[in-house]
C-alpha positions as CSV (number, residue, x, y, z in Angstrom):
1,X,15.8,-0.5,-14.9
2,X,17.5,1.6,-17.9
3,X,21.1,1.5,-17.6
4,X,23.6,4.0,-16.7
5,X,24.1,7.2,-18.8
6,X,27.7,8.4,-18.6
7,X,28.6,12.0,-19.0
8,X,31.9,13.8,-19.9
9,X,32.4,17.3,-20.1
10,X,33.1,20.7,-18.3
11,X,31.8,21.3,-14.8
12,X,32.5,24.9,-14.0
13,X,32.0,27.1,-11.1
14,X,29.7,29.6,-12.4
15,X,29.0,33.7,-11.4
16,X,25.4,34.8,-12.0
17,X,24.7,38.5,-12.6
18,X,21.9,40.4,-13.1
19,X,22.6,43.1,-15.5
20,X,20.4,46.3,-16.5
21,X,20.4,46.0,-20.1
22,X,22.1,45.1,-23.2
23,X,24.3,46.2,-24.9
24,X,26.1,47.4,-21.6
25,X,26.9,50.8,-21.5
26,X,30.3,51.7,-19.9
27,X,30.3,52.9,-16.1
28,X,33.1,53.1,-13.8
29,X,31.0,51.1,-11.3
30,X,27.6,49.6,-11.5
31,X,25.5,47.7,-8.7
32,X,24.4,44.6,-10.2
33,X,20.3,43.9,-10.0
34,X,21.2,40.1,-8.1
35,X,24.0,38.4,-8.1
36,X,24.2,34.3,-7.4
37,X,26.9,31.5,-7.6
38,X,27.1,28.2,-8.2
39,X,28.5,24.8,-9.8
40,X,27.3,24.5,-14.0
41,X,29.3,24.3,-16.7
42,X,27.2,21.7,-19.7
43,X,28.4,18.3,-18.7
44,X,27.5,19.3,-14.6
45,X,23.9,20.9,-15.3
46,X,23.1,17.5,-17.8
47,X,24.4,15.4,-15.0
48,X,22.4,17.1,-12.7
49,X,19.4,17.2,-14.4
50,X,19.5,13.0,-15.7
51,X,20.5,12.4,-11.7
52,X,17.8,14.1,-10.0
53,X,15.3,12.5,-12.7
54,X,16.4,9.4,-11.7
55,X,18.9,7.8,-13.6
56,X,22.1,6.3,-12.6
57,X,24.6,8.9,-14.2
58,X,28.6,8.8,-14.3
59,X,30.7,12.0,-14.7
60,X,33.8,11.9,-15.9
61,X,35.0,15.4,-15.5
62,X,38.6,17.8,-14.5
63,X,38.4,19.6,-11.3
64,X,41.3,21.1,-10.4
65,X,42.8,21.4,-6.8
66,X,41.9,25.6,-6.6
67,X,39.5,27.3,-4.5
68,X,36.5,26.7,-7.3
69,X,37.5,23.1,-7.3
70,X,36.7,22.6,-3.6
71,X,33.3,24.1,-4.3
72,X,32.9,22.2,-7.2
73,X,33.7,19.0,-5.6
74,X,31.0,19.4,-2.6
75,X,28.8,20.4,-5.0
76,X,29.0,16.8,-6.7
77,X,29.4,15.5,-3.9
78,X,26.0,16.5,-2.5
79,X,24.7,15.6,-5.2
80,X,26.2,11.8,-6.1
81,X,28.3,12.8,-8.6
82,X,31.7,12.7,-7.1
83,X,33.1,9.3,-8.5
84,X,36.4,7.6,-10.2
85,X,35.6,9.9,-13.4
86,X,36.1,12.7,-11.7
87,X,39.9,13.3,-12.2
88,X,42.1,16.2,-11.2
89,X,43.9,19.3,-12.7
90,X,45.8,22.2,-11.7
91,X,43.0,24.6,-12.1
92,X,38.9,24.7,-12.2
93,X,37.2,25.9,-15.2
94,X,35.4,28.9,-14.3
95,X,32.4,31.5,-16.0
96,X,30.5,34.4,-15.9
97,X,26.7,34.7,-17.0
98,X,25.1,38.4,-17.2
99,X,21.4,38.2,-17.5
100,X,19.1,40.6,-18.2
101,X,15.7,41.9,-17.3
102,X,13.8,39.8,-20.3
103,X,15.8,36.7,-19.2
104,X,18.6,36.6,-22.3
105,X,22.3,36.3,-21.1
106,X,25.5,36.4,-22.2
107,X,27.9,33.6,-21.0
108,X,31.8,34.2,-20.9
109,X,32.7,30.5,-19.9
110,X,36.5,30.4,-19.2
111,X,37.7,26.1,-20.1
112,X,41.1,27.4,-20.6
113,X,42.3,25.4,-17.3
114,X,41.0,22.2,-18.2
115,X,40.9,22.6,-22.0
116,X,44.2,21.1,-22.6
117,X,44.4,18.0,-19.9
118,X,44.8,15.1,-21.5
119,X,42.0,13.2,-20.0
120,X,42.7,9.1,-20.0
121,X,40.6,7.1,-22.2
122,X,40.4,4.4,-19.7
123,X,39.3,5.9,-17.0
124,X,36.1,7.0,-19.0
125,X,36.2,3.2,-20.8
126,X,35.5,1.7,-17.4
127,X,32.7,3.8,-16.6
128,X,31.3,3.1,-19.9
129,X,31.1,-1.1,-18.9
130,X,27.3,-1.8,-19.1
131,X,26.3,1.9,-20.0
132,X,23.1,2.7,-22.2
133,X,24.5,6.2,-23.5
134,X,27.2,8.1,-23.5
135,X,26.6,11.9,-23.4
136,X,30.1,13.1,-24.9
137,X,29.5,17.1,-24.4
138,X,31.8,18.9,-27.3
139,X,34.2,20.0,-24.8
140,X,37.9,20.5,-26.2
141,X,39.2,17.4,-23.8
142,X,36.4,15.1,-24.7
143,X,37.5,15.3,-28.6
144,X,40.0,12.8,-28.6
145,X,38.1,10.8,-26.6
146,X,35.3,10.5,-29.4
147,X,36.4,8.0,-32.0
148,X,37.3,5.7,-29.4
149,X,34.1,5.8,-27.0
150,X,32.6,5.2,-31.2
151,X,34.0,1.8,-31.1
152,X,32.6,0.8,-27.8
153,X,29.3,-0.1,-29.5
154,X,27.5,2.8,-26.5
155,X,25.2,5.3,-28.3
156,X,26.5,8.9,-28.1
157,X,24.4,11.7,-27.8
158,X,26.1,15.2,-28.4
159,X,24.3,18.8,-28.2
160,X,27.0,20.8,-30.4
161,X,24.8,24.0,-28.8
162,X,26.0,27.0,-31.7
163,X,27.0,25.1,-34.9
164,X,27.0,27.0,-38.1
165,X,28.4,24.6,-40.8
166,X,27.6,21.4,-41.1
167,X,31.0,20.3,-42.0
168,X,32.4,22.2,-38.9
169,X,35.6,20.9,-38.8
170,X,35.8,20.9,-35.0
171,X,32.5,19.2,-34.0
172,X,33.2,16.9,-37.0
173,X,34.0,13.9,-34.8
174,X,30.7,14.1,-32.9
175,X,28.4,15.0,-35.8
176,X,30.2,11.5,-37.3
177,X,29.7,9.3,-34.1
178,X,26.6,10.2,-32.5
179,X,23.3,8.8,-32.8
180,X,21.4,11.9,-31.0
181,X,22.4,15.2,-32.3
182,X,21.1,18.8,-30.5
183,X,22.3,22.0,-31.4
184,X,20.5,25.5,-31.0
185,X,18.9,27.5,-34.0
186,X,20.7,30.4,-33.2
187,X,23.8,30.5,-35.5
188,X,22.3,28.3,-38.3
189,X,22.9,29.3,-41.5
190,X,19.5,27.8,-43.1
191,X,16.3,27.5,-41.6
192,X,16.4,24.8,-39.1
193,X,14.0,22.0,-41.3
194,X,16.4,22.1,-43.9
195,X,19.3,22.1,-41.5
196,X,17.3,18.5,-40.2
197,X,17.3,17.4,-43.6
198,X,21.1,18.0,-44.8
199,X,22.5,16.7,-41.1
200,X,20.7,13.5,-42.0
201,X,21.7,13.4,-45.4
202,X,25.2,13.7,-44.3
203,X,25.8,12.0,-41.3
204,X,24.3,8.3,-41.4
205,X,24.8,7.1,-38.2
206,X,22.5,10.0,-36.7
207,X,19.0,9.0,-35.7
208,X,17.8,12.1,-33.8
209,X,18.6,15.7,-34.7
210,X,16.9,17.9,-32.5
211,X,17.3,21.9,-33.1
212,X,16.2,24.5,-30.0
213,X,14.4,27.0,-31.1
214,X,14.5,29.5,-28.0
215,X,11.3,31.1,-27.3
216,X,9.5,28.9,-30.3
217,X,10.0,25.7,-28.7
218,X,11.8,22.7,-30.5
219,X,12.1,20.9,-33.7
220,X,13.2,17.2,-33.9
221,X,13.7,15.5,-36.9
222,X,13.8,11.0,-36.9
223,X,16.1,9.5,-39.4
224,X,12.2,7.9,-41.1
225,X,11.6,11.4,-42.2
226,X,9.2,12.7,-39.2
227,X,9.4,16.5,-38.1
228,X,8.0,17.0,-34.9
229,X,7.9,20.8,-33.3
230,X,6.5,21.5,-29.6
231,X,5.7,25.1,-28.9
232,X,7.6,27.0,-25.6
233,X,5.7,26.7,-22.2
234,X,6.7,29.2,-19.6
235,X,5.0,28.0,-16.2
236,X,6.9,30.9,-14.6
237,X,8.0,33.9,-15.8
238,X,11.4,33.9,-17.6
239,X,13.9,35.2,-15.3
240,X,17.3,33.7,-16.7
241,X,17.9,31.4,-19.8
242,X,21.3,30.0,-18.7
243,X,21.6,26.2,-19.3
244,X,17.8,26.1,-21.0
245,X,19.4,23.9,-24.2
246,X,21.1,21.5,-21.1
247,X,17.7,21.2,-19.5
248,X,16.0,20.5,-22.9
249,X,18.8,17.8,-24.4
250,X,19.1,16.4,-21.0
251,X,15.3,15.6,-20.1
252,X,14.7,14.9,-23.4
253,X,17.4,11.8,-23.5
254,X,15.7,10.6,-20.0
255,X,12.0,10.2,-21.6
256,X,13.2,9.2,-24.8
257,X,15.3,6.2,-23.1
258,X,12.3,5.2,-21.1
259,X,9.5,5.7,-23.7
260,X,11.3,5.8,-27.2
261,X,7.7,8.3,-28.1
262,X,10.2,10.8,-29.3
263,X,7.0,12.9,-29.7
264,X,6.1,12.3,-26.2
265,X,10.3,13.3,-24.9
266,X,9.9,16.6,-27.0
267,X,7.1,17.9,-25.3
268,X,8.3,17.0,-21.7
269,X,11.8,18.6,-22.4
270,X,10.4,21.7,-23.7
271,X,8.3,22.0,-20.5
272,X,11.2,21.1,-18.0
273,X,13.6,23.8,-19.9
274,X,10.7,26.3,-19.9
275,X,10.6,25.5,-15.6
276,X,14.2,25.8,-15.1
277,X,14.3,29.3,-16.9
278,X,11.8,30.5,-14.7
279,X,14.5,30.5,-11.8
280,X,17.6,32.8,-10.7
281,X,19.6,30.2,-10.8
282,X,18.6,27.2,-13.1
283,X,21.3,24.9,-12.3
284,X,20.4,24.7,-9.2
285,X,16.6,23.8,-9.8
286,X,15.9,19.9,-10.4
287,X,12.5,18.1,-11.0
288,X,12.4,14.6,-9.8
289,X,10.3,12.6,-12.0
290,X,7.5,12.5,-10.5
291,X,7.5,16.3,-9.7
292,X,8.0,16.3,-13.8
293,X,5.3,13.9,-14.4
294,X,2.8,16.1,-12.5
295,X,3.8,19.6,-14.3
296,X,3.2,18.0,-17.5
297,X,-0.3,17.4,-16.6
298,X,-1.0,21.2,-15.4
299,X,1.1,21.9,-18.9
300,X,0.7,20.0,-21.6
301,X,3.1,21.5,-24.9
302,X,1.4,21.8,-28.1
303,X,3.0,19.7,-31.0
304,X,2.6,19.5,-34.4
305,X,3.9,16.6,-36.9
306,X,5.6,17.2,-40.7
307,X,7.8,15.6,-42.4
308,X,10.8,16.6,-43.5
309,X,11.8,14.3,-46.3
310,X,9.1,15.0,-48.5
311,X,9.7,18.9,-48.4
312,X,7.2,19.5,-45.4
């Protein structure tokens, strides 16, 4: 039995809506193509995701005491999430997803209510006793919770989702502490190899760096110079790509914990994020394992193996 993975982050209530196109033209009023709600927010859809795979996962979250933290709060609580970590706030971080025909969407995630709570270090220490991972999401009340969870000897994974600069002065204290970096390809300002390469050369205490590569696949680089890339598998058709870099950092850390074949995790965790955006409403699809370990045998992702530290 792997130990517990501890997560710490936003859990929002979330308003799905299918939209006609982008950009959006104005109109005085517009009926929406669906419309869906629901409990996300990073650090809820990776908790989700580890739980229903099988592992024994601890949230440490704010919820506050509105009308979206009641639904938030069943939602966890339905799904064995509702623990000690789980502390209180005035108000519930809330968001908006509009999705399009082709699947793309554009997320207005509102963390204003629980950006500034000053969440205790201890509470998040005790759930930490006899963890294997801590998943510290880059959420604005996590930060000053970094260089302390660093000195508990717990590796951190972080996915710092659109990171530009590598000396990005606010994800600074994750890039520094974590041993498993993700991030997405979208707002890098070199292609994402070289990216693998400069992380690594500047941050020593990473191991993995993993870069999403949307409808591509994945690249992950190891710290001994490997560059693995798994090619996008859609089993269904892509309906909305909400929470698809969650679903990929998230299944990959439950393989990779189990196996350490980081080649083996890559290809699973591109096929469970290519599953989930096949749905309405990916939050609220889940693969046990075993339902996992039987779609990877209908789909098995095509990877390919470089290297990065000897120019490719």
């Amino acid at each position: 039995m792997t130990r517990k993975v501890v997560v710490a982050g936003a859990v929002s209530f979330y308003l799905s809506v299918g939209v006609p196109e982008f950009p959006l033209r104005y109109t005085a009023k517009c009926t929406p193509r669906w419309m869906a709600a629901g409990v996300s927010g990073a650090a809820g859809h990776i908790a989700r995701v580890l739980r229903a795979l099988g592992e024994d996962v601890h949230l440490c979250t704010v919820v506050g005491h509105d009308a979206a933290g009641v639904e938030i709060r069943a939602e966890l609580e339905r799904g064995g999430l509702l623990g000690p970590g789980v502390i209180e706030g005035r108000e519930s971080s809330m968001g908006v997803a509009l999705v399009a025909p082709d699947g793309s969407r554009l997320g207005l995630p509102y963390l204003e209510p629980v950006n500034g709570v000053a969440y205790p270090f201890e509470v998040m220490s005790a759930a930490a006793r006899d963890a294997g991972l801590l998943v510290l999401t880059n959420a604005k009340f996590v930060r000053p919770l970094v260089g302390p969870a660093a000195r508990l000897g717990v590796p951190i994974a972080v996915d710092v989702h659109l990171i530009a600069d590598l000396t990005d002065e606010y994800n600074r204290p994750w890039l520094q502490a974590a041993e498993i970096i993700f991030c997405s390809h979208e707002a890098l300002p070199c292609p994402p190899e070289l990216w693998v390469r400069r992380l690594f050369e500047r941050y020593p205490r990473c191991r993995l760096v993993c870069v999403g590569l949307g409808s591509q696949g994945a690249l992950l680089g190891t710290r001994d110079g490997r560059l693995l890339r798994a090619q996008a598998v859609a089993p269904r058709a892509v309906v909305n790509t909400s929470g698809a870099g969650d679903a990929l950092f998230a299944a990959f850390l439950h393989v990779w914990r189990r196996t350490h074949d980081e080649a083996r995790a890559l290809r699973i965790a591109v096929l469970y994020a290519g599953w989930k955006i096949g749905h309405r409403l990916p939050v609220t699809a889940s693969l046990t394992g075993m339902e996992l370990a039987d779609l990877e045998k209908s789909y098995p992702p095509r990877i390919t193996l470089r290297r990065w530290d000897d120019g490719g």
